[in-house]
PADONU-152216 format. One line per field, with one value per residue (C-alpha): x, y, z; residue number from 1. Coordinates in steps of 0.5 Angstrom, whole numbers, padded with zeros to 4 digits. Example, Ala and Ser with C-alpha at 12.3 -4.5 7.8 and 13.67 -1.06 7.14 Angstrom:
<recs>
east 0025, 0027 .
north -0009, -0002 .
up 0016, 0014 .
nutor 1, 2 .
</recs>
This chain:
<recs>
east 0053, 0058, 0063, 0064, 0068, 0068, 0061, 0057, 0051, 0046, 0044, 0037, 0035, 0038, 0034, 0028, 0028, 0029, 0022, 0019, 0021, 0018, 0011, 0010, 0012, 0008, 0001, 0002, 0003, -0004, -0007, -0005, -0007, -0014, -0016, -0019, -0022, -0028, -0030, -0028, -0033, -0029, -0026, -0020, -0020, -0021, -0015, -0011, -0013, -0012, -0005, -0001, -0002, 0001, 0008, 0012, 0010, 0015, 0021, 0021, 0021, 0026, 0030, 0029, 0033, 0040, 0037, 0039, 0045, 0048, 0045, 0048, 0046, 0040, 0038, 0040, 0036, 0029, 0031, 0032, 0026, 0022, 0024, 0023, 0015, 0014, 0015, 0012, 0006, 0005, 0005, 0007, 0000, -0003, 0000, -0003, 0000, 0007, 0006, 0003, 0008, 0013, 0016, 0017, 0022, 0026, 0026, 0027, 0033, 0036, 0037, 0040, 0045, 0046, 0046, 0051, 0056, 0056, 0057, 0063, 0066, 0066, 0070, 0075, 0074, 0075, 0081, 0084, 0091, 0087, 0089, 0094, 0090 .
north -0004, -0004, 0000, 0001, 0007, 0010, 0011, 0007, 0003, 0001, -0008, -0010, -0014, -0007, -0003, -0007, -0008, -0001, 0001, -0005, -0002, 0005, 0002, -0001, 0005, 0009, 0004, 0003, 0012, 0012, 0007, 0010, 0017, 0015, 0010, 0013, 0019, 0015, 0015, 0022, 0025, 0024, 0032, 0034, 0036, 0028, 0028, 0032, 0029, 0022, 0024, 0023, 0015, 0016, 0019, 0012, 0010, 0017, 0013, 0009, 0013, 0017, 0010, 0010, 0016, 0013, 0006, 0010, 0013, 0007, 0000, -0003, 0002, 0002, -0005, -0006, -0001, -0004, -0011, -0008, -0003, -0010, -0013, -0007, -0007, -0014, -0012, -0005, -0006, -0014, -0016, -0023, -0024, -0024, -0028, -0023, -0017, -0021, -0021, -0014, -0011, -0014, -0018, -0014, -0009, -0015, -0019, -0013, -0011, -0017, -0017, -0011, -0013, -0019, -0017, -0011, -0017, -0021, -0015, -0013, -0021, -0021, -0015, -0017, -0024, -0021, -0017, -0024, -0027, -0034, -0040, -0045, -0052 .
up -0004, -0010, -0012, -0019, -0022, -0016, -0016, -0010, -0011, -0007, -0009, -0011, -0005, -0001, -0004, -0004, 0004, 0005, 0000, 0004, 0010, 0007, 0005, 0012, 0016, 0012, 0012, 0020, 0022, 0018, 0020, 0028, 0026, 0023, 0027, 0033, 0028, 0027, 0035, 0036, 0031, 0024, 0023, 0023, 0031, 0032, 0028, 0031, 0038, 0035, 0033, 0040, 0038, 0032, 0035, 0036, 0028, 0026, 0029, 0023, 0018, 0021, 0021, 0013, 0012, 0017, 0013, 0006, 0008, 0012, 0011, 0016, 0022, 0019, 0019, 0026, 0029, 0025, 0029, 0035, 0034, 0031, 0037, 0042, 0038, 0041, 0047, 0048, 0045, 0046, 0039, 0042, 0045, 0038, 0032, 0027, 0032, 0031, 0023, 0022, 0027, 0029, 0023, 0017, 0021, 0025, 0017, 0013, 0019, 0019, 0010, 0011, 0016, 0012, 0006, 0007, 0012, 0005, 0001, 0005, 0004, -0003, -0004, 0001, -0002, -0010, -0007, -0005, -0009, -0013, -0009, -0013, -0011 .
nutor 1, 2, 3, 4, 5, 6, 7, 8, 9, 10, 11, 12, 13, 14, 15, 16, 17, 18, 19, 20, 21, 22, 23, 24, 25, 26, 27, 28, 29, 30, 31, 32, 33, 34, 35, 36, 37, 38, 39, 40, 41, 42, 43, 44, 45, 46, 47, 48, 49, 50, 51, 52, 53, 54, 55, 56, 57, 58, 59, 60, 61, 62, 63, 64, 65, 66, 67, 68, 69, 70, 71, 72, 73, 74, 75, 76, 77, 78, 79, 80, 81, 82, 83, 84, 85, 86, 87, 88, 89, 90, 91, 92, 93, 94, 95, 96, 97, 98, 99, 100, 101, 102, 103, 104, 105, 106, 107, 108, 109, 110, 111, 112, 113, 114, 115, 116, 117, 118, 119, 120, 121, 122, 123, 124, 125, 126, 127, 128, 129, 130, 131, 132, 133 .
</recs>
């Protein structure tokens, strides 16, 4: 994050993981919430019967909101989601599984953890006296 005129504002590469976290949590809950509709009978009761598989797809977009307010916290939760999605539901057995479901949260987290660590070393950077070398 940058900080200018004492306005903060978020960086591109920020913002762009967060709105790539955004898309993905959104596909995936739908994509939970429909899928067994078809087989139940396809009207809203088989909705509403399909909805508990739908349930563990609200912890990341309930994510995006601490990913908004601070990165840092926010990208280390989706590493540790994506890592915890590896586990629960046995992405490691199916490398689409580990691309689809997995992967985006632990990339996206770690940019966010990165790119707020360099950030944060900039600034204390730019506050450092010019060497004379």
């Amino acid at each position: 994050m940058h900080m200018k005129k004492g306005i903060q504002t978020d960086s591109w590469v920020g913002v762009g993981a967060i709105l790539g976290l955004l898309i993905w949590s959104l596909a995936l809950f739908l994509f939970a919430l429909l899928s067994g509709v078809e087989a139940a009978d396809g009207t809203v009761s088989g909705l509403v019967q399909n909805a508990p598989n739908a349930l563990p797809w609200i912890i990341p977009i309930v994510l995006i909101y601490v990913t908004w307010k601070r990165q840092i916290i926010g990208g280390t939760l989706f590493f540790l989601f994506g890592l915890a999605t590896i586990v629960f539901f046995n992405t490691y057995e199916s490398i689409v599984g580990l691309l689809i479901i997995s992967a985006p949260a632990i990339v996206f987290g770690a940019m966010l953890m990165t790119q707020t660590i360099w950030d944060k070393s900039l600034q204390i950077a730019n506050q450092l006296p010019p060497s004379d070398t």
